[in-house]
C-alpha atoms as one frame of an Amber mdcrd trajectory, in Angstrom:
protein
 -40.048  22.693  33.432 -36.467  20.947  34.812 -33.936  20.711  32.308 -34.029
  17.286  30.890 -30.637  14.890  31.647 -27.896  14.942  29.528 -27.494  12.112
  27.131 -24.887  10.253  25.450 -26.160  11.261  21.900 -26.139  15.367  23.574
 -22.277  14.982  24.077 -21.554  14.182  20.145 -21.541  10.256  20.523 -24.297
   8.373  18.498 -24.377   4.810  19.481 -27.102   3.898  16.833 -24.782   5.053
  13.950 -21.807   2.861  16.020 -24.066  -0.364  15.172 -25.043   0.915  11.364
 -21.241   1.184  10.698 -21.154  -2.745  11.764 -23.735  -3.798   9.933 -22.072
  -2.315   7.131 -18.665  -3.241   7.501 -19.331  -7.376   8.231 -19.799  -8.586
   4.814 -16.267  -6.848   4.059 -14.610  -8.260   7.292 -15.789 -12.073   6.199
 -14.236 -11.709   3.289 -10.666 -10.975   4.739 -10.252 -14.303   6.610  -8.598
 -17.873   7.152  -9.468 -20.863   8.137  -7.938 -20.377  11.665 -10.210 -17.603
  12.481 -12.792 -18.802  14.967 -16.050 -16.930  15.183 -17.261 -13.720  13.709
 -17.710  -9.953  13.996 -19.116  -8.896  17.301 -17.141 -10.886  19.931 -14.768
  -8.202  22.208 -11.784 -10.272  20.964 -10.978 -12.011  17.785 -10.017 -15.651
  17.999  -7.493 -17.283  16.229  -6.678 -21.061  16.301  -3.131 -21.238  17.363
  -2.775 -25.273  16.640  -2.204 -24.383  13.461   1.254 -23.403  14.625   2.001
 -27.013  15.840   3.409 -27.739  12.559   6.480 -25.325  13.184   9.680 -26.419
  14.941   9.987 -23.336  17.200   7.235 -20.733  16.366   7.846 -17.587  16.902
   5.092 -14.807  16.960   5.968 -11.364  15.188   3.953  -8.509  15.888   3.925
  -4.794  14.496   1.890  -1.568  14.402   1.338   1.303  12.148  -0.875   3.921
  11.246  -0.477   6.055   7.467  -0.200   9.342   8.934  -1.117  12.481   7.470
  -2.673  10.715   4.179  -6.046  10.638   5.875  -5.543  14.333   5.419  -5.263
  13.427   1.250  -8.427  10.576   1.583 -10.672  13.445   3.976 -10.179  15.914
   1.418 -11.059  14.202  -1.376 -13.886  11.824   0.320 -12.483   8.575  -1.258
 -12.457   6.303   1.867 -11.930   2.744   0.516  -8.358   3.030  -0.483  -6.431
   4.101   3.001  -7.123   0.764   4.506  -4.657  -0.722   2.252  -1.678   1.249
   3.121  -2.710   0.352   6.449  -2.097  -2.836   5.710   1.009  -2.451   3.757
   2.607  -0.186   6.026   1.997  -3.331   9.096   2.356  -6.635   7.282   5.678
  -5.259   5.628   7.322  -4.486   8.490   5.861  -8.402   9.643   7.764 -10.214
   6.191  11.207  -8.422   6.880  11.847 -10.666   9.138  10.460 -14.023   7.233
   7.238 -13.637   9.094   3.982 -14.909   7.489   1.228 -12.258   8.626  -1.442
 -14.493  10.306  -4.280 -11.507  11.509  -4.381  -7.298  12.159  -6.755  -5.588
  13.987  -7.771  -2.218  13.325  -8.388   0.954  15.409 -10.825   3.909  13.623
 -10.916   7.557  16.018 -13.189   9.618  14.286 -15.211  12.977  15.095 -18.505
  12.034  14.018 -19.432   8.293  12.825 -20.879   8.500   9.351 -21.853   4.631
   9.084 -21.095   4.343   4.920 -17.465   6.265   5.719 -16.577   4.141   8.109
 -17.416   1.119   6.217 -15.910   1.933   3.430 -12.800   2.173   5.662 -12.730
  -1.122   6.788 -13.743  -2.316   2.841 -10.259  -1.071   2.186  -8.376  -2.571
   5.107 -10.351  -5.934   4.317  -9.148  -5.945   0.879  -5.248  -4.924   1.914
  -5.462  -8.426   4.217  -6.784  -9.731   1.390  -4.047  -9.012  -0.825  -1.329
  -9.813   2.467  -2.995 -13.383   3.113  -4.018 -12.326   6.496  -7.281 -11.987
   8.186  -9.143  -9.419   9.545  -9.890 -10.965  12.926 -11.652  -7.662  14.500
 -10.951  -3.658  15.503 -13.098  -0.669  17.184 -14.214   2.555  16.210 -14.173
   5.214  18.503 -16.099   8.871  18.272 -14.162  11.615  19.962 -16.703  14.307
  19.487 -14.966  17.646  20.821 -11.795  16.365  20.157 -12.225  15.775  16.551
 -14.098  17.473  13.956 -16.804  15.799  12.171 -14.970  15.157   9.289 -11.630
  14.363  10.655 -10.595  10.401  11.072  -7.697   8.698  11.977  -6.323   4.911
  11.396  -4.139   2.421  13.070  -3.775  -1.546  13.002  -1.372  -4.493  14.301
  -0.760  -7.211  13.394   0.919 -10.577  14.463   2.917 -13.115  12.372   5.209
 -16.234  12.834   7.912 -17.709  11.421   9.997 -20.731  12.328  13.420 -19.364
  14.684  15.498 -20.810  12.488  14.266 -18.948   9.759  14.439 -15.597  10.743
  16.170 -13.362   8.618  17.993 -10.241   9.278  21.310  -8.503   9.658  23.470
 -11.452  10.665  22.911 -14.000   7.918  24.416 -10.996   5.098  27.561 -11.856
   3.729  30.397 -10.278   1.570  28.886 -10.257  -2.072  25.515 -10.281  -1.856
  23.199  -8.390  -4.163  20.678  -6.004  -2.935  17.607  -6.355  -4.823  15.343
  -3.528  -4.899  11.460  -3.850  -5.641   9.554  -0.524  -7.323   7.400   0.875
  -5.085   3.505   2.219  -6.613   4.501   6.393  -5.425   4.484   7.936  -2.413
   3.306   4.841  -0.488   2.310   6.632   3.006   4.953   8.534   4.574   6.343
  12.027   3.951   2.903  12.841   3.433   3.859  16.535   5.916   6.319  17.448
   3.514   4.704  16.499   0.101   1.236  18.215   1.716   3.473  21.490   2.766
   5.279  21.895  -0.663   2.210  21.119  -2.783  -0.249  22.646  -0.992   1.089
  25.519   1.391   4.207  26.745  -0.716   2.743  25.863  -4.974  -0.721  26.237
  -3.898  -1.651  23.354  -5.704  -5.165  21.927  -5.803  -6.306  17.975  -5.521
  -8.063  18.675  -8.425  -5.365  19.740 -10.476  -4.433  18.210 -14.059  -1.143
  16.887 -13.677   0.744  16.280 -17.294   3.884  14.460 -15.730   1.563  12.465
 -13.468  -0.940  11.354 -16.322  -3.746  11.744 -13.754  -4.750  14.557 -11.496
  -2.642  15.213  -7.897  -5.143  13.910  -5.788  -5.458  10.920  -7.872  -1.635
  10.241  -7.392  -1.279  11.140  -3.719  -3.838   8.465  -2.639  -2.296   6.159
  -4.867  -2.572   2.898  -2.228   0.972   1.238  -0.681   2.188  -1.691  -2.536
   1.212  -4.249  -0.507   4.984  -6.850  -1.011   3.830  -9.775   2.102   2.934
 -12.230  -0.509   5.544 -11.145  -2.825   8.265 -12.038  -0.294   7.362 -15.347
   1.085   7.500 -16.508  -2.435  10.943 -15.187  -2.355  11.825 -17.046   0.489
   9.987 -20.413  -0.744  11.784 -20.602  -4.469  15.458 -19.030  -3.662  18.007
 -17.916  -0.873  16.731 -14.465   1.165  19.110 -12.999   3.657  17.577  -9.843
   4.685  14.560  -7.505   3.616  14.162  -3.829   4.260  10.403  -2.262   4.086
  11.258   1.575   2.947   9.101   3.435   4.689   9.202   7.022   7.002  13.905
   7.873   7.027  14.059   6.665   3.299  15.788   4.129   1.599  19.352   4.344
   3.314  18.254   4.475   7.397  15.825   1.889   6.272  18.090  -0.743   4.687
  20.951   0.257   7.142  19.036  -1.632   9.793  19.360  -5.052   8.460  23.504
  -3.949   7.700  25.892  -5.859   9.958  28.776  -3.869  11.596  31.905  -4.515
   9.466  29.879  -4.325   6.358  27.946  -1.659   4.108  25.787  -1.735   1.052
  26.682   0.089  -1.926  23.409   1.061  -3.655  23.580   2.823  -7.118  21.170
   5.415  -8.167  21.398   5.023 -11.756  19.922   1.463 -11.884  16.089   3.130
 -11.677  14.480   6.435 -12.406  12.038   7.677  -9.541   8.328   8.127 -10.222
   7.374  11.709 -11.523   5.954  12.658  -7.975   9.300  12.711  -6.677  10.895
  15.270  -8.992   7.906  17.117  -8.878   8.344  17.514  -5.015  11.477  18.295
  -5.478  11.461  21.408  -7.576   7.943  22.270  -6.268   9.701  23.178  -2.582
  13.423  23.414  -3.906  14.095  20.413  -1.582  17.365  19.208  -1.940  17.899
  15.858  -2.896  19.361  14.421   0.721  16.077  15.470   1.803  14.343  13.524
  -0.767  16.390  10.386   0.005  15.255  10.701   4.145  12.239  11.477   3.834
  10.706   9.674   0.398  11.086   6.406  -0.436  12.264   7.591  -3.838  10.562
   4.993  -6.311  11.498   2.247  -3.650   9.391   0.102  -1.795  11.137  -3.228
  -0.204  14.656  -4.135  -0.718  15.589  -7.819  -0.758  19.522  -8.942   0.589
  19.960 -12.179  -1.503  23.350 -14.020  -2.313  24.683 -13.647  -6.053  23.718
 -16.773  -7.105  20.234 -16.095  -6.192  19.402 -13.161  -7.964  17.737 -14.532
 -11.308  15.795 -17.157  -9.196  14.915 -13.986  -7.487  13.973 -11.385 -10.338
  11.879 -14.218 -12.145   9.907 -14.828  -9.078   9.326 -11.362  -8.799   8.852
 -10.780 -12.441   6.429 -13.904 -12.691   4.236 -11.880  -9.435   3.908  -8.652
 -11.449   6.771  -6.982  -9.145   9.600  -4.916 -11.261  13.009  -5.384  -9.468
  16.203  -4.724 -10.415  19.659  -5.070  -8.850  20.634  -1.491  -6.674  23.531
  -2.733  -5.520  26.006  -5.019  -3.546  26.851  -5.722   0.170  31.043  -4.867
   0.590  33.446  -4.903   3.468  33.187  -1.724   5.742  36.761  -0.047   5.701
  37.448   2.187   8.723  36.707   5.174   6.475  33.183   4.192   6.169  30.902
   6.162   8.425  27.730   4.433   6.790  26.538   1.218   6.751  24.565   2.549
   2.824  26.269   4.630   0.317  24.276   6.022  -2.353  26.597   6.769  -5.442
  25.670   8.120  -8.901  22.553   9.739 -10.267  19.241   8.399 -11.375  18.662
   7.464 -14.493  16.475  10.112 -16.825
């Protein structure tokens, strides 16, 4: 008998479960839309009306993209699926408001080993309900099985996203002034970087299990590393529609001080003090679970931080009660100063954190 031909399903790629996954996933993607969006699921692009943007002055389109890194490790490993999407989300539409943008749509990219239709679903449930939360739509994405290259369990994500905002509007390093208070915005843990450290410490040098019963955590470690990104889009367009905004900074992978140094105009620096906040028990416990010292911390964690807002004096209750009133704790961190010529840094951390 001649050896039958070689098939696509023989080489690890099963088309069938490709189409399940959609089926799945639709009712999920339907729900994350606007009223821009033209058409559905299925098309090989996603369609967005764009005369929507007649109404601005001088539109101009944003775009970023972002993946959440070694987390999927944290979501594989414990088989919860539905929560990664949102710090997919968070981790793209953040990097979208900094600069005043509205996010308008993300697409998503899913490589996995093996498509398990339900996993992958449940995937896109949680990046449906991050765009969702952002205001943006889900306008389309692809899932991709690298059989041989992956293993059957492992996954990765990625997404981008596009926003506008009017050109006059755009906010940033050179509308920061002398005086102005920086406004910093708690973040909900880890959010989805440093996840290579935090998995090496916990897991390779204290042999700590997901499992585990964490007293200082309230919860078990698993539970608290796939704790989802604060999602702060929403957040800070309101910010931007009730008060004065000069800058944001999304604190994400380099920590709070190389983050918020990029919206810090030469000839100025911000002075951000420690002891206004105490950082979430997962940082301390990183900490003295590796012995890593606390400029490590502060480059590689976000350290109880999540967005930063640059807003003149007089704007800062407007801004806390906005905040406040959307279930965001803020506090003031700090103050934007003149740069003397003995200031290497454009961000000075000073004092200690409060206990």
């Amino acid at each position: 008998m001649p050896e039958s031909g070689s098939t696509y399903a023989a080489a690890g790629v099963d088309i069938e479960a490709g189409d399940r996954a959609v089926e799945l996933m639709k009712e999920w993607v339907k729900k994350a839309s606007r009223p821009e969006v033209v058409g559905g699921l299925g098309g090989f692009a996603g369609l967005f009306d764009a005369s929507a943007l007649a109404r601005y002055q001088r539109p101009l389109l944003a775009s970023a993209t972002d993946g959440v890194g070694t987390k999927v490790d944290i979501a594989r490993r414990m088989g919860v699926y539905d929560t990664i999407g949102h710090d997919l989300v968070g981790m793209v539409v953040d990097d979208l408001v900094v600069c005043g943008a509205e996010p308008l749509f993300m697409t998503d990219y899913i490589c996995v080993g093996k498509v398990y239709p339900e996993r992958v679903a449940a995937i896109v449930k949680g990046i449906a309900e991050g765009c969702t939360l952002a205001g943006c739509a889900l306008v389309g994405g692809e899932t991709a099985e690298h059989p041989g290259l992956l293993g059957a369990d492992d996954f990765d994500v990625a997404g981008a996203g596009t926003g506008v905002v009017e050109a006059d509007r755009v906010l940033g390093a050179d509308r920061i002034r002398t005086g102005d208070a920086v406004i910093a915005m708690a973040s909900s843990g880890l959010h989805s970087n440093g996840y290579s450290l935090v998995r090496h410490v916990l897991f390779d040098r204290a042999g700590w299990a997901l499992d585990r019963e964490v007293p200082e955590l309230g919860r078990t470690l698993g539970e608290e590393l796939l704790e989802p990104t604060r999602i702060y889009s929403l957040d800070c367009l309101a910010l931007t529609r009730t008060t004065e905004v000069h800058a944001f900074s999304h604190i994400t992978g380099g920590g709070l001080a190389n983050n918020l140094a990029r919206v810090i105009p030469e000839g100025l620096r911000a002075i951000v003090d420690r002891s206004t906040w105490t950082p979430g028990a997962i940082f301390e416990l990183v900490g003295q679970a590796g012995s890593v010292e606390r400029l490590e911390l502060e480059k590689t964690l976000n350290m109880g931080v999540g967005m930063m807002a640059v807003v003149p004096a007089d704007s800062v209750d407007v801004a806390l009660t906005t905040l406040a009133d959307r279930g965001v704790e803020a506090w003031v961190s700090g103050e934007i100063t003149e740069r003397t010529a003995g200031d290497a840094e454009a961000v000075t951390l000073t004092g200690d954190h409060a206990s």
